[in-house]
C-alpha positions in Angstrom: 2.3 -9.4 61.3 3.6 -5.8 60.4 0.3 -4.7 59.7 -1.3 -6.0 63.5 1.6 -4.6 65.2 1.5 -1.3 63.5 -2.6 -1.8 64.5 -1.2 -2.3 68.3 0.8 1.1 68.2 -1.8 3.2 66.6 -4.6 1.8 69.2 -2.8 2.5 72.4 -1.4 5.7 70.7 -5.2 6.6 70.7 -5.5 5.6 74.6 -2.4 7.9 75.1 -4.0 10.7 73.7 -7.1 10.6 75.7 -4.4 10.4 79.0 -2.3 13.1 77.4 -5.5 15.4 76.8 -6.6 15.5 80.1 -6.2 18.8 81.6 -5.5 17.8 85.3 -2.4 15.9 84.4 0.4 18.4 85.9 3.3 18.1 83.5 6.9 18.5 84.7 8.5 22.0 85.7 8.1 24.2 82.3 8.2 28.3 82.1 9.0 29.6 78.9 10.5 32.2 80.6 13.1 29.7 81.6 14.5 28.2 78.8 17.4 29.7 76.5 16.9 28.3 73.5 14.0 26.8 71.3 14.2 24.9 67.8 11.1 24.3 65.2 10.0 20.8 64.4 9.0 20.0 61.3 6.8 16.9 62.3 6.3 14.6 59.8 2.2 14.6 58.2 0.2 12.2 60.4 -3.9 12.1 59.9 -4.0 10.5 63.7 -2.1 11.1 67.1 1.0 8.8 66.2 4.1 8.1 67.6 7.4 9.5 66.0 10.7 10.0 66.5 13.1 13.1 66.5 17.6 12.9 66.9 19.0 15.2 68.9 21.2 17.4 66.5 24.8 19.3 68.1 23.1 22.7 68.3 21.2 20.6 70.5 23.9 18.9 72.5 25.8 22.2 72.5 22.9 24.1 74.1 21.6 21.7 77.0 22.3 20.4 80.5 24.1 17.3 80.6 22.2 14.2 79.5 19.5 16.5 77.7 17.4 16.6 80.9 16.2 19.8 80.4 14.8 19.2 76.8 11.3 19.7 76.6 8.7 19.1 73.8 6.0 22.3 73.7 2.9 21.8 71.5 0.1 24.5 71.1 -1.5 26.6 73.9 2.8 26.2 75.3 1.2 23.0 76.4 4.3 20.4 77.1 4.1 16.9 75.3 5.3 13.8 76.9 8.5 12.3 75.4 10.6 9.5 76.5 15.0 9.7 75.2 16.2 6.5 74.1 19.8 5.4 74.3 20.7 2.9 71.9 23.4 1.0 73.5 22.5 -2.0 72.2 21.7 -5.4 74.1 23.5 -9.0 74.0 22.7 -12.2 75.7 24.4 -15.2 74.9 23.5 -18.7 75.8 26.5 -21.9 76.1 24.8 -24.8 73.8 26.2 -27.9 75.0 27.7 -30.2 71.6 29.6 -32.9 71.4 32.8 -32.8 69.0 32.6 -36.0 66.5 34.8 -36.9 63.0 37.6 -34.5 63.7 40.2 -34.6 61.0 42.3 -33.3 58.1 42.3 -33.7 54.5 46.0 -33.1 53.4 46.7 -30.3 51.5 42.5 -28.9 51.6 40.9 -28.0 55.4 40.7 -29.1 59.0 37.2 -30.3 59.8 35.0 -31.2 62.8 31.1 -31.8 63.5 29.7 -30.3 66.6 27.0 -32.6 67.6 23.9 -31.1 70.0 22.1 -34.6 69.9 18.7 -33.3 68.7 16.5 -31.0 66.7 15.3 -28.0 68.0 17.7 -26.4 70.0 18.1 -22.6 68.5 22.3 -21.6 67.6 24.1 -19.1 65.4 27.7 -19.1 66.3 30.8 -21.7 66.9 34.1 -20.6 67.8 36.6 -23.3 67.7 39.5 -23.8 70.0 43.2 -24.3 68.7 46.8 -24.4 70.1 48.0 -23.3 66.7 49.4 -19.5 66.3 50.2 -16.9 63.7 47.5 -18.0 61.4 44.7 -16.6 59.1 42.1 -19.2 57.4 38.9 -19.4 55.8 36.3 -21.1 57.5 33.0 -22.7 56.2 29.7 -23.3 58.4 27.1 -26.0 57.7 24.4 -27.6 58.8 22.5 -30.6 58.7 19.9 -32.9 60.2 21.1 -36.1 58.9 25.0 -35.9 58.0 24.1 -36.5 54.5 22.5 -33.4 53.3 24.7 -30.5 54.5 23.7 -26.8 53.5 26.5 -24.0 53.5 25.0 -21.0 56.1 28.8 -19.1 56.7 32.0 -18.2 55.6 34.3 -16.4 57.6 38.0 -15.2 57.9 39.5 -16.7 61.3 43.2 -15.6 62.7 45.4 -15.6 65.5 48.2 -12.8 65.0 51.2 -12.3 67.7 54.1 -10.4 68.4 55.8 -13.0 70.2 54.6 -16.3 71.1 52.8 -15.5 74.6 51.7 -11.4 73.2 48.7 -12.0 71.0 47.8 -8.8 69.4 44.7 -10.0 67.7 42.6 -13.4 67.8 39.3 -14.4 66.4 38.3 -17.9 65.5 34.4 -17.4 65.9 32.0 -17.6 62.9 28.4 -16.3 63.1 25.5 -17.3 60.8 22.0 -17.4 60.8 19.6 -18.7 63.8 19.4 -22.4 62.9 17.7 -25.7 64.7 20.0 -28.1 62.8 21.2 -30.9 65.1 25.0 -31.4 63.8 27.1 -28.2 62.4 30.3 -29.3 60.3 33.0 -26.6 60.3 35.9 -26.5 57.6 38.8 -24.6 58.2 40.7 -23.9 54.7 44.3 -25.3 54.2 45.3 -22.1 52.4 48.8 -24.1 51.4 49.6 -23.4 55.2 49.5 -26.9 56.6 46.4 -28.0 59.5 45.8 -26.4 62.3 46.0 -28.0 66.2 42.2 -27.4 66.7 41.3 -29.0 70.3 38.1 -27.9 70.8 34.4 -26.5 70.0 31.6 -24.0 71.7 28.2 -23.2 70.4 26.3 -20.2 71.2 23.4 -18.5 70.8 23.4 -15.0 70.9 20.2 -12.9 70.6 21.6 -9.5 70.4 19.9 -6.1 69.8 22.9 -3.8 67.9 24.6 -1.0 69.0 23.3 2.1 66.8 25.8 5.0 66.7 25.6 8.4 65.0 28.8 10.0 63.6 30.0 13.2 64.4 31.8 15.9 62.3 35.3 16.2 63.6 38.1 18.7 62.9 41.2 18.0 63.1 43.1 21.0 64.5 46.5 20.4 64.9 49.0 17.3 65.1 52.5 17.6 66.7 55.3 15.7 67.9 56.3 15.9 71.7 60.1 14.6 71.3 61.0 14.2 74.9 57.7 11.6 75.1 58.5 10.2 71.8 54.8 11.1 71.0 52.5 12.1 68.5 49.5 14.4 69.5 46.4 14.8 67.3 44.0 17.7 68.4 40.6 17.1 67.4 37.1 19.7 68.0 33.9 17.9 67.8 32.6 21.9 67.5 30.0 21.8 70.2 30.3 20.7 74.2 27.8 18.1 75.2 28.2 15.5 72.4 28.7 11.9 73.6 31.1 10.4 72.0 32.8 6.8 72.7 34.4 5.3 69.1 37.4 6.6 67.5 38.8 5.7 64.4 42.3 7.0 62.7 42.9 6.9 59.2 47.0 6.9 58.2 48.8 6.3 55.1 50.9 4.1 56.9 51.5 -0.1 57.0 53.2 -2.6 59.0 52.8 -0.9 62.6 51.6 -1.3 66.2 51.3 1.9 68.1 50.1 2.4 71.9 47.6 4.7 72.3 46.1 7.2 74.9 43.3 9.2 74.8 42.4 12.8 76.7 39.6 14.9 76.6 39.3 18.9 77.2 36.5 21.4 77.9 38.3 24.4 76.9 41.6 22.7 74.6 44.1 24.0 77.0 43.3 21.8 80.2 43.5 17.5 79.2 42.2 14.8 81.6 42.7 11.0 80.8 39.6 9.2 79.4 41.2 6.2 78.0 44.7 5.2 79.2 45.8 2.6 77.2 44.5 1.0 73.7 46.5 0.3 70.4 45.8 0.5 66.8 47.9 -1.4 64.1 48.3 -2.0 60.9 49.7 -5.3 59.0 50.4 -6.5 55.3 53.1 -9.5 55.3 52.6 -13.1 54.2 52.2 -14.7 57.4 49.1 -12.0 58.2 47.2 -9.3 56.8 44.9 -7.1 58.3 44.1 -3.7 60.6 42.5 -2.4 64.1 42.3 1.4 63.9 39.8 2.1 65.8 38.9 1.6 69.9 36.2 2.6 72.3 36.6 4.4 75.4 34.3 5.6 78.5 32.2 7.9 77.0 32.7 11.4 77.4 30.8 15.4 76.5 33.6 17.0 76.0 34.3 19.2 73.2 37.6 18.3 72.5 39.7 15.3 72.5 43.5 14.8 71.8 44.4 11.4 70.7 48.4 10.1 72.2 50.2 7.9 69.8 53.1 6.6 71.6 55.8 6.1 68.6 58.7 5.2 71.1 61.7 5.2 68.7 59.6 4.8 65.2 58.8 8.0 63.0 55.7 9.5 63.3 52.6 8.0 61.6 51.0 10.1 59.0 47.3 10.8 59.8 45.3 12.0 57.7 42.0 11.5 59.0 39.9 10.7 62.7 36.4 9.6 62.6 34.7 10.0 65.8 31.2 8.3 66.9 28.9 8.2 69.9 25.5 6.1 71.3 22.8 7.1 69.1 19.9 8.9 71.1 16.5 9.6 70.0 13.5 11.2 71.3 10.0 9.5 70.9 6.4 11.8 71.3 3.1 11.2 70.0 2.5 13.9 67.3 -1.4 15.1 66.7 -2.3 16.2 63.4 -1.9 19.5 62.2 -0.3 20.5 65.3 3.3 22.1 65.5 6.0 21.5 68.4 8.7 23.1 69.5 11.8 21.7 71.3 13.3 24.2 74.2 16.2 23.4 75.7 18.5 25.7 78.0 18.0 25.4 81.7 20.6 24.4 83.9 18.0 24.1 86.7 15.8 22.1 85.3 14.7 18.5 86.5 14.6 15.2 84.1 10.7 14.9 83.9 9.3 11.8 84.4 6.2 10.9 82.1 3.5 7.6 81.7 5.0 7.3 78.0 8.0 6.2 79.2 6.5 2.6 80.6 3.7 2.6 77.9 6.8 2.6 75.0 7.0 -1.2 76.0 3.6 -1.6 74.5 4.4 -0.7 71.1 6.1 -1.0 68.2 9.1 1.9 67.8 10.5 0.2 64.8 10.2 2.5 61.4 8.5 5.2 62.7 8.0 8.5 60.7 10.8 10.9 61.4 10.9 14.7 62.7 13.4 16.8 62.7 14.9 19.8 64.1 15.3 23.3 62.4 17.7 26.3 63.2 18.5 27.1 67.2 16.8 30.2 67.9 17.2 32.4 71.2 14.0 32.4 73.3 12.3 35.5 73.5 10.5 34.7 76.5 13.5 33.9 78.6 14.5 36.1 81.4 18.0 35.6 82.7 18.2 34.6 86.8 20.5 36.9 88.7 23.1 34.5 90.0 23.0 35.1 94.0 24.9 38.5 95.8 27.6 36.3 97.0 28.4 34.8 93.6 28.3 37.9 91.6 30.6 39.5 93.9 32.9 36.9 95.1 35.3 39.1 96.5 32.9 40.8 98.8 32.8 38.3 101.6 36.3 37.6 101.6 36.8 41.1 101.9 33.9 41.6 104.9 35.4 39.1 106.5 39.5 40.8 106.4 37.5 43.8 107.8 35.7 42.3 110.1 38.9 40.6 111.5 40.5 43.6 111.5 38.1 45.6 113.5 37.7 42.6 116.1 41.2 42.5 116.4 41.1 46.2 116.7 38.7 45.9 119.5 40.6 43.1 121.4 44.1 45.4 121.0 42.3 48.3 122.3 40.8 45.8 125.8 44.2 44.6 125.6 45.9 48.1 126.0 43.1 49.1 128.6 43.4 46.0 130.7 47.2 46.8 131.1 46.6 50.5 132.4 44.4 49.6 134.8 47.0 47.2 136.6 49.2 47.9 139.2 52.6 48.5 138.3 54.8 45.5 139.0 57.4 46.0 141.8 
């Protein structure tokens, strides 16, 4: 099946080629003499016109217009290749599969169990969360399957929990269990005594999720300085991805610290001295005590280019927590072009003015398979030889010029109307 699908790709890549060849095809807005910057790219060997794929490095980030829409790929004779940026956000769709709960029960002193019935073969499912009234727990929990209630085969095992504050606060709650895409008409689910007693389980849902992951690409970060603010009772950890133009979304704080629950904010800077709010509130934690174990120290936020970030930890009247580490992350982007052989490519990048092109490749990528494709990648930024610096406009190279013609101007109209004024007044006649 590989094989024929990689056939696919290489035979449309070939009908690409022919389009891309054709020399009346106007392509996009490019100048050398335009562009900033420009990076090599070692393409990987190909013996045919294939289609590969190239990640945008920080350089490249760094050096570009927001959302890279002034990257373009230049190929021999400066002639500009046809690429199409992917954003790998990831996709999820998940579909309610309608069971029936049968043979609910518990086996003192070994599990809580319950078979979800769907009342026939055939019906695709890979997930079951279970419903329960029960709190401050954590459990194993077992999957199976079967057609015929007699033979069962094990397909998951999972940790479930439910961990609380107080009794109406939860802090952290997961009784789901995924496993592999499975026809089976009854799935049996046992939930582990663990010397804890049953749980109050009340209910069932089946799902199945089809679901395309997230990628993400981690960035270096430096952490430059941590403080306390005292009046705010906070802790402020200043981080510098390095580069402006990096999207980033996914934090994650390392500490030597246990047995906590910290608020959290997040602000982001262009220039480390001026902060905005990206994410307002989120919390990390940290627990190791017999009723529950376990940690969130990481959270998403709206993702932002900003250079650097400063994460809040609100410590209200608890000492600070030590950190000794921040990991940050972002969607992965890549860029996909159909390479010739023999031919080398460069990526210039740079141009503030510049318009996102718009190319056939970017409708014909649903044609093919982009799965393990050879890699390029990018060498050293290099400053553009070519490029010839725009004059910003009269006005905005002198900004005080036309605040100052137009002081004068008021000045010498007010001058004139003074003068009228003064004339006007002469040639009255003198009041009795």
């Amino acid at each position: 099946m590989k094989s024929k699908s990689r056939l696919l790709t290489t035979s449309i890549a070939a009908a690409v080629a022919v389009l891309i060849a054709l020399p009346a095809i106007a392509l996009a807005d490019f100048a050398l003499t335009d562009w900033r910057y420009a990076k090599e790219v070692q393409a990987p060997p190909v013996t045919q016109e294939d289609i590969v794929e190239l990640y945008p490095d920080a350089e490249l980030y760094g050096g570009s217009a927001p959302g890279l829409l002034d990257l373009r790929i230049i190929g021999a004779d400066n002639r500009e290749t046809p690429y199409k940026l992917e954003i790998r956000r990831g996709t999820k769709e998940q579909r309610d599969v309608p069971v029936a709960i049968r043979d609910q029960g518990y086996v003192q002193g070994q599990y809580n169990t319950f078979i979800a019935d769907l009342s026939r073969e055939g019906v695709l499912h890979n997930r079951i969360e279970f419903q329960t009234t029960s709190i401050n727990f954590q459990r194993t929990a077992m999957v199976e399957t079967s057609n015929d209630l007699a033979t069962w085969a094990i397909v998951a095992e999972g940790i479930v929990h439910d961990f609380r504050l107080v009794d109406t606060v939860v802090t952290s709650r997961n009784t789901i269990v995924g496993y592999p895409d499975s026809t089976a008409r009854y799935v049996r689910v046992r939930v582990l005594d663990d010397g804890n007693g049953p749980l109050a389980i009340t209910g069932a849902r089946l799902f199945a999720v089809q679901e395309e992951l997230r990628r993400e690409v981690s960035w270096p970060t430096a952490i430059t300085d941590i403080s306390q603010d005292e009046e705010q009772q906070t802790t402020l950890v200043e981080l510098d991805l390095g580069h402006d133009g990096i999207p980033t979304d996914h934090l994650a704080v390392t500490v030597d610290d246990v047995n906590f629950d910290r608020d959290v904010t997040l602000e982001a800077s262009n220039n480390g001295e001026t902060w905005r709010t990206v994410q307002s509130r989120a919390s990390i934690f940290a627990y190791d005590t017999p009723r529950f174990t376990g940690e969130s120290l990481s959270f998403t936020y709206p993702e932002t280019t900003a250079r650097y970030l400063r994460l809040v930890i609100h410590d209200a009247d608890s000492p600070p927590l030590t950190v000794t580490d921040v990991d940050v992350w972002g969607v992965e982007r890549r860029v996909l072009f159909f390479a010739r052989p023999g031919e080398a490519y460069k990526v210039y990048y740079g141009n503030s003015d510049a318009l996102r092109p718009t190319y056939d490749i970017d409708r014909l990528l649903g044609f093919l398979d982009t799965s393990d494709l050879p890699m390029a990648s990018l060498g050293a930024q290099t400053d553009n030889s070519d490029y010839i610096e725009k004059l910003l406009p009269f006005t905005e190279r002198f900004p005080w010029l036309l605040p100052l013609v137009i002081a004068l101007a008021g000045l010498l109209v007010g001058g004139i109307l003074l003068r009228v004024v003064m004339q006007a007044r002469k040639a009255l006649p003198p009041q009795e």
